[in-house]
N, C-alpha and C positions, 0 to 999 in steps of 0.2 A: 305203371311207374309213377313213384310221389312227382307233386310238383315240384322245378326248383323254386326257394325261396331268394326274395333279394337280400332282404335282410331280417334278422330275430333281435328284438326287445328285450332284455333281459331286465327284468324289475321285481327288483327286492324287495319286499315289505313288512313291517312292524305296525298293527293298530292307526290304518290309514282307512279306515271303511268308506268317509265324505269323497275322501278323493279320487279314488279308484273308477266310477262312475265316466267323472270329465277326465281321467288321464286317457282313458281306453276311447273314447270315440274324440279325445284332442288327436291320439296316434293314427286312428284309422281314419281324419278327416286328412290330416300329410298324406301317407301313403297312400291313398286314393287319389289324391290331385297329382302326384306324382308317379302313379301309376305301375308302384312298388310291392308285389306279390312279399308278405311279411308273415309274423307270427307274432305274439306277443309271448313271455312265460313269466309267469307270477309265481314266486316263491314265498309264499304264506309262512317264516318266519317266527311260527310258535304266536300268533296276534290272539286277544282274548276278549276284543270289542265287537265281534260281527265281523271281521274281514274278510272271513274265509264264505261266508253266506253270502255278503256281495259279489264274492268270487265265480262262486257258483252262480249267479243269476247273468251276471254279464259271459258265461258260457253258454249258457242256452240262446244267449242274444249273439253272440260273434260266434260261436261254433269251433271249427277247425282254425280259424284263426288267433285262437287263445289256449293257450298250457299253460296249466296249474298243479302247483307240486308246493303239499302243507309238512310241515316240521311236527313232529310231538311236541316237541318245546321250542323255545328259545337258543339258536346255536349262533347265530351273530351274521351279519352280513357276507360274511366269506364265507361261511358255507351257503348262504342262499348264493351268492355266486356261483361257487362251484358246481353247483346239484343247477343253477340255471347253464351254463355254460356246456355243463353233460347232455343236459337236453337239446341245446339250439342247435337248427340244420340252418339254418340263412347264410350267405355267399358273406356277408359283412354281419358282425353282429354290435349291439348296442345295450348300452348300462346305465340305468337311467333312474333316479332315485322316486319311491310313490308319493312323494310331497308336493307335487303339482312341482318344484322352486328347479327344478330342471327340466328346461322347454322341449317337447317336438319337435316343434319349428326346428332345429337345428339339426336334423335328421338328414335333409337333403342335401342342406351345404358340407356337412360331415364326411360324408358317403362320397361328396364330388370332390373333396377334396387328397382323402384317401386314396382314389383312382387317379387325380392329374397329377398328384405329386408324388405316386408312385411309394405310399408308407405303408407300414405295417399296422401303427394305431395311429389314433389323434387323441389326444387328449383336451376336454373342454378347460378352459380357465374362466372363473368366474370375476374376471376384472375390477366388478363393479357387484356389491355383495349387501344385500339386507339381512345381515345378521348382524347380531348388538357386538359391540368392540371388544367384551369378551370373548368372542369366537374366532375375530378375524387376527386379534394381534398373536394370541398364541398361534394362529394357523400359520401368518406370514413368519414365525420365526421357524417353525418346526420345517415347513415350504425351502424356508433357504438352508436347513440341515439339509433334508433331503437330498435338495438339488448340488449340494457343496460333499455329501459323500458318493452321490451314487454318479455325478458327472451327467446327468440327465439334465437338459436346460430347458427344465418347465417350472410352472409359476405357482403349481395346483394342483399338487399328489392326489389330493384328497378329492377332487371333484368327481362327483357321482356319474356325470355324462362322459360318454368316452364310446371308440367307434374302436372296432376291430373286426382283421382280418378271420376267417374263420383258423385258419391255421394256427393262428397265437391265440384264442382261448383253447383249443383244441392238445394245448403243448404245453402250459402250465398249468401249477396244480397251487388254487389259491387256499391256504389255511390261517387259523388263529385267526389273527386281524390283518394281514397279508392286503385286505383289498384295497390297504392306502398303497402299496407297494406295485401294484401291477406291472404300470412301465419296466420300473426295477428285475422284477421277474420276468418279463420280455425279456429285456435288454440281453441278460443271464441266456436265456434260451437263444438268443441269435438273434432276436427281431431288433435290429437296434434303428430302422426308419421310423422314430418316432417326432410326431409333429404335432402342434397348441394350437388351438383356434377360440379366440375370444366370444363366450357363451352369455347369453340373455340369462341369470338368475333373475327369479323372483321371488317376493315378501310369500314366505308360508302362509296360507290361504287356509287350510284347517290344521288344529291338532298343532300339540307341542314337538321339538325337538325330542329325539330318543336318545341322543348322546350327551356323556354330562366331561367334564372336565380329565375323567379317569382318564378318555380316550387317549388325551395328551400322554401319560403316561406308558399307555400301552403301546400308542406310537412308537415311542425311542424306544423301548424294547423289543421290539418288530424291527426296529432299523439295524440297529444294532446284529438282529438275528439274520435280517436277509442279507447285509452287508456279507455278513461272517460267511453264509450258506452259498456267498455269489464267487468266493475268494477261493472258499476252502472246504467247501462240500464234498467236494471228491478226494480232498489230500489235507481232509485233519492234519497228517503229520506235517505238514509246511509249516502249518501256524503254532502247536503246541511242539514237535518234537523241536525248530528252530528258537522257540522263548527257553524251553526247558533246557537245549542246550547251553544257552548263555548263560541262564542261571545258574547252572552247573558249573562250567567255567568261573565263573565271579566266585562263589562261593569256594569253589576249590583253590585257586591262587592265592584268597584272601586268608582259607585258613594254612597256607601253605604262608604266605606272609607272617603272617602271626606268629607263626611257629618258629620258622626261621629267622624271625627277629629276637624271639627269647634264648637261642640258642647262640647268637649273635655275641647277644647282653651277657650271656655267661661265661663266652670264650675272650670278650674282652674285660669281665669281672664289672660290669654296669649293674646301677638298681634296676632293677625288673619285678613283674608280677606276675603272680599264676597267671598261666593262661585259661582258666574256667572262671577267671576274676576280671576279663577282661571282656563289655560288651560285643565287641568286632567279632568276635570269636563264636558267640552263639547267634549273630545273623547270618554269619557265614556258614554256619552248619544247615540253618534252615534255610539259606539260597541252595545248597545240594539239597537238601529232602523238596524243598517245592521244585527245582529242576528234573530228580529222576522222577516225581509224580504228575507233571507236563509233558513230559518224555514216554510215558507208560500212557496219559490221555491221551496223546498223539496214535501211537499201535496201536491203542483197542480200536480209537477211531476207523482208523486204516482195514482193522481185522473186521470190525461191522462194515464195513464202505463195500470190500470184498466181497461179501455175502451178499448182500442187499440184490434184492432182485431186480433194482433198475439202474444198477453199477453201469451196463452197458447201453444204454437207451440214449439214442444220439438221435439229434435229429436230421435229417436226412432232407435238400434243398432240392437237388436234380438228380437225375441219373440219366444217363447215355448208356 
């Protein structure tokens, strides 16, 4: 019978070959003092500097206490999560980024604080942050989108450090750029015990940042997407069949207005104009053509949703 583990490592990496050396014996000098049966799993990322060669030599040195799983290419940090997440057995699992700038050290206090306060994740916040002012101002505004759509009151979507039950990675499915989103996707699955704990960053220590300003961008369209996916994933037609109604509606009275005002203008002999001379008249036609074609997005949605092979995939808390 395998061992149980306490907890798995899950660490992502892009062209970090310097660091990988001191991450891996920073995490097994914690969990030895604390006395934490773990695993580490390294997700090689598509890197093109030697990373995957250091990978291999710190296997032969920690053994069973290291998994490693390399990309053909480049597929972005959510799928290194995901493909790490598939592999972690540990009772608590952890995400922790390969730049040295998220600590260890917070391993223990993470883990204790997840069990006495009874959550589902914690999420780390980096309060206090060495990255240049272009990183943090866009981060603290995109931070308070976040936290102003998704009702979630944390400080630090984005923070790489983060502690979880094995159950919630076991139960979402992280894609695209999804890994700012996680709590978000908790939340969505039922774990809504999420809780922040104020995290030690530190100054990058080798190697440049991999993220460039696009991120910003991909962000709010991730947000955007998970919002939409948390609302109305399972009932497209709420969201399109209820707009394309309206639209419908507006455009029909409008051109029913129209109409009956030139018919109006004739029965009491007033100047009037065509009505195909008249702007109102052709937005109001296309309020009904974009109505029945929001209306029609809604069904097909519906008719995929039905199909879909994980239409009925619920998750399941107890049973008696």
């Amino acid at each position: 019978m395998a061992q149980k583990l306490d907890i798995s490592v899950v660490v992502p990496l892009y062209n970090e070959r310097e660091s990988l050396p001191e991450l891996m014996a920073w995490i097994e000098r914690v969990c030895s003092a604390a006395t934490l049966t773990y695993e580490v799993i390294m997700v090689d990322d598509g890197s093109n500097d030697g990373s995957w060669e250091v990978v291999e030599q710190l296997k032969q040195q920690y053994g069973d206490r290291l998994c490693a799983i390399r990309f053909m290419r480049n597929y972005g940090k959510s799928a290194a999560l995901y493909c790490g997440f598939e592999a972690a057995q540990g009772e608590v699992v952890f995400t922790m980024d390969a730049d040295l700038q998220d600590s260890p050290d917070e391993i223990v206090p993470m883990r204790q604080m997840l069990f006495e306060q009874n959550l589902d994740m914690v999420s780390g916040w980096k309060r206090k942050r060495y990255d240049p002012i272009g990183k943090r101002l866009p981060s603290k505004f995109f931070n308070w989108t976040a936290r102003t759509v998704s009702g979630i009151k944390l400080h630090d979507f984005n923070c790489g450090l983060k502690c979880y039950r094995k159950s919630v990675i076991k139960s979402i499915e992280v894609y695209g750029e999804m890994h700012r989103y996680i709590p978000i996707l908790a939340k969505y699955a039922g774990f809504k015990r999420i809780g922040e704990k104020v995290v030690q960053h530190q100054a990058r220590k080798y190697g440049t940042s991999k993220f460039g300003m696009e991120r910003m961008v991909k962000g709010y369209l991730d947000l955007i997407s998970v919002t939409f996916m948390s609302h109305f994933g399972r009932s497209p037609m709420y969201f399109f069949g209820s707009l394309g109604t309206l639209m419908f509606l507006i455009g029909g009275f409008t051109t029913c207005w129209v109409i009956g005002s030139k018919i109006y203008k004739q029965i009491m002999d007033l100047p009037l104009r065509a009505v195909t001379d008249q702007p109102l008249f052709y937005l109001a036609i296309l309020a009904i053509v974009l109505g029945v074609q929001l209306f029609l997005a809604g069904f097909l949605g519906e008719l995929i949703n039905r199909n879909s092979s994980d239409r009925n995939k619920y998750l399941i808390d107890k049973k008696i």
